[in-house]
N, C-alpha and C positions, 0 to 999 in steps of 0.2 A: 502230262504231269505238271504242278503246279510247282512254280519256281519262289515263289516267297517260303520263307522259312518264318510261319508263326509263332515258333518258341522262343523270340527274340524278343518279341513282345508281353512274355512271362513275367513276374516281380522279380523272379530270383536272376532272368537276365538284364531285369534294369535297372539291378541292382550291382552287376556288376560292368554295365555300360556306364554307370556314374563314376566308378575307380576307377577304371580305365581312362572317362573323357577326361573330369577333375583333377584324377591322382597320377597318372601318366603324360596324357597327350597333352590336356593344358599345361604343367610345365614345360613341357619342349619347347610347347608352341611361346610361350612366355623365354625363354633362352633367346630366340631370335626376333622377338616383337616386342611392341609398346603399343598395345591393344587399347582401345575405347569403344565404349556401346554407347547411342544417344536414342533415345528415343523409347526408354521401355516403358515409362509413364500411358502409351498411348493401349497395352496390354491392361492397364490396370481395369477399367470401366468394361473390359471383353468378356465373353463370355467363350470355354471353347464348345466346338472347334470354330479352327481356323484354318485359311489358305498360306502362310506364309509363303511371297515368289520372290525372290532373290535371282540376281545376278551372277553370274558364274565365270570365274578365271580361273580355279585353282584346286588341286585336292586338299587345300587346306580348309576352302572355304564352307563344308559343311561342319568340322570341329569348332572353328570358328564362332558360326552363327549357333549351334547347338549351345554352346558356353555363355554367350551373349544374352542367352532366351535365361527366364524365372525359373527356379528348378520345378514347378509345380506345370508350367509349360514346358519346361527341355523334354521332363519325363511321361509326355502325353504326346509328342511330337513325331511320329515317320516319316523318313527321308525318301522319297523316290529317286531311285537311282536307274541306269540308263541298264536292261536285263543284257543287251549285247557286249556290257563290255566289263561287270564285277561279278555278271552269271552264268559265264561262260565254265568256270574252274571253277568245282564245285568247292575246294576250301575257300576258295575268295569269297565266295557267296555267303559261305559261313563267319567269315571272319568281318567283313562288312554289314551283316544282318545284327553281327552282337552288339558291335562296337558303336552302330549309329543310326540301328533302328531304322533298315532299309528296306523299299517295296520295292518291288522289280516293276519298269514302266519297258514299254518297247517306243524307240525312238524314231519309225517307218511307217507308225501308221495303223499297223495291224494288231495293236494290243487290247481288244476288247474284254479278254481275262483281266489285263491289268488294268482297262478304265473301270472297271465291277468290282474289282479288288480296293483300287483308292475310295469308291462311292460305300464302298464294305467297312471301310476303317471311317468313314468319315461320321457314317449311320452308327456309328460304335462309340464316336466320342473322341476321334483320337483327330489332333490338327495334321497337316501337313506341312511340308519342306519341298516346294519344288524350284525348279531351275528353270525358269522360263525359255531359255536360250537351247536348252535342250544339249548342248556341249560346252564345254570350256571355251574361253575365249580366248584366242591365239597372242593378239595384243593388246589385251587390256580393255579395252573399249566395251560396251555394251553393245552385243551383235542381236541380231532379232529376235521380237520376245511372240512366241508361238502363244496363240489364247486358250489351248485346256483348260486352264484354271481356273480362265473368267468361267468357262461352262462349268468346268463342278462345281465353281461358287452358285452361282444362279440356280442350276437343279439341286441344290440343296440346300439353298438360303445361307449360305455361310458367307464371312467377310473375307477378303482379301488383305495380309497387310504385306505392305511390302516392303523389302529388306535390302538395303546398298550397302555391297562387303568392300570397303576399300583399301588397297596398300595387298592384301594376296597375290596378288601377280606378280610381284615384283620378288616377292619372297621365297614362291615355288611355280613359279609359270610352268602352263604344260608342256612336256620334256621332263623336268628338272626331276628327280629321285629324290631329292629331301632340298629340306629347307634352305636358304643362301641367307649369312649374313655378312655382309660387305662390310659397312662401316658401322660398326655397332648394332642395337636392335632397329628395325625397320617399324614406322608406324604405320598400323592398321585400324582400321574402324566397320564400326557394324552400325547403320544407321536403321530404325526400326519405326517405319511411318506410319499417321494416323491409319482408320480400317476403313477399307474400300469394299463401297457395296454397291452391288449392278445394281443399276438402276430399271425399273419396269420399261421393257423396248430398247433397253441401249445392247447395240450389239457387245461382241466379244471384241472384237478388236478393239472400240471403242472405252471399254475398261479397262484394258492390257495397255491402252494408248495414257489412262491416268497414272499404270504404273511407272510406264517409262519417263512420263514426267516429272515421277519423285525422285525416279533413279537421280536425272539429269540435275532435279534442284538440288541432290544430293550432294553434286559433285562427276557423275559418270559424264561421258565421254560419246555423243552417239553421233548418228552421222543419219543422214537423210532416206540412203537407201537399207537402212537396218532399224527400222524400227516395230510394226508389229505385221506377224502374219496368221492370215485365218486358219490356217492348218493347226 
């Protein structure tokens, strides 16, 4: 049985995933932050789809980047989300399927439903939202970036852009149940880089390796033994 919930991607549910992100979750998230997006000039000249891969610390970080995006990209955009651990309980499934327009990926290995299913939305029109890293990052740092997405870029001629969410961690690091604000709102940023396209012969790692390079010019955090893996 197939674990994506398609009716989330209906008009009348993206119609009400835009009140929810806009009219709910962005102000909270605006309560505790002092948010900036740079980089959305580099959207303008795109055509979609796209691969957007971003970095990951936080459950804040997909409302985040979703708010950050053009409405005309937010509301074209699917989230892959990890199937072991928001499709486990089937309300959760539902309630993250409305709210952020999520596919279910398996994060072992053995998702071949779900690599046919992203290649299904992408043949369809629709961008993505992946997390390279595959989990949240414990501290902050960018831990290694798994190359998928250079493959579904290449098998399907699409661009890659890539995306550094900064300051989330600090706000809702994994553990936390909601947001912290310490001393006043905390500043975040969403950096949103020119479009990476594989090049004819260049491996996957090899384009997952220009990601991590924006990350880092970005401002992230890496370290020698976490940077890309062919898995």
């Amino acid at each position: 049985m197939s674990l994506d919930k398609a009716w989330a991607r209906s008009g009348a549910a993206g119609a009400v995933r835009e009140a929810l992100l806009l009219g709910v979750l962005g102000p909270l998230i605006d309560l505790y932050t002092r948010g900036r997006v740079l980089g959305r000039e580099h959207l303008t000249a795109l055509e979609p789809p796209v691969i957007f891969v971003a970095n990951h610390s936080s459950h804040m970080d997909t409302p985040v980047i979703l708010r950050a995006l053009p409405g005309a990209w937010r509301r074209r955009t699917a989230v892959a989300a990890a199937a072991d651990y928001f499709y486990r309980v089937p309300w959760l499934a539902h309630v993250v399927s409305l709210a952020f327009n999520t596919v279910p990926v398996e994060r072992k290995g053995e998702g071949s439903e779900a690599a046919s299913g992203l290649a299904r939305l992408i043949g369809e029109g629709w961008s993505l939202l992946l997390f390279a890293e595959g989990t949240r990052s414990r501290d902050g740092t960018v831990g290694r970036l798994h190359s998928g997405a250079a493959v579904l870029a290449a098998e399907h001629r699409v661009a890659i852009v890539p995306v550094y969410v900064a300051g989330t961690h600090a706000v809702m690091p994994p553990g936390s149940r909601w947001m912290r604000r310490a001393r006043g709102r905390q500043p975040t940023a969403v950096h949103i880089g020119p479009p990476i396209w594989p090049r004819e012969g260049e491996h996957r790692t090899e384009v997952m390796e220009r990601v991590r390079l924006f990350f880092e010019a970005s401002g992230a955090v890496t370290t020698p033994d976490k940077r890309v893996s062919a898995a």
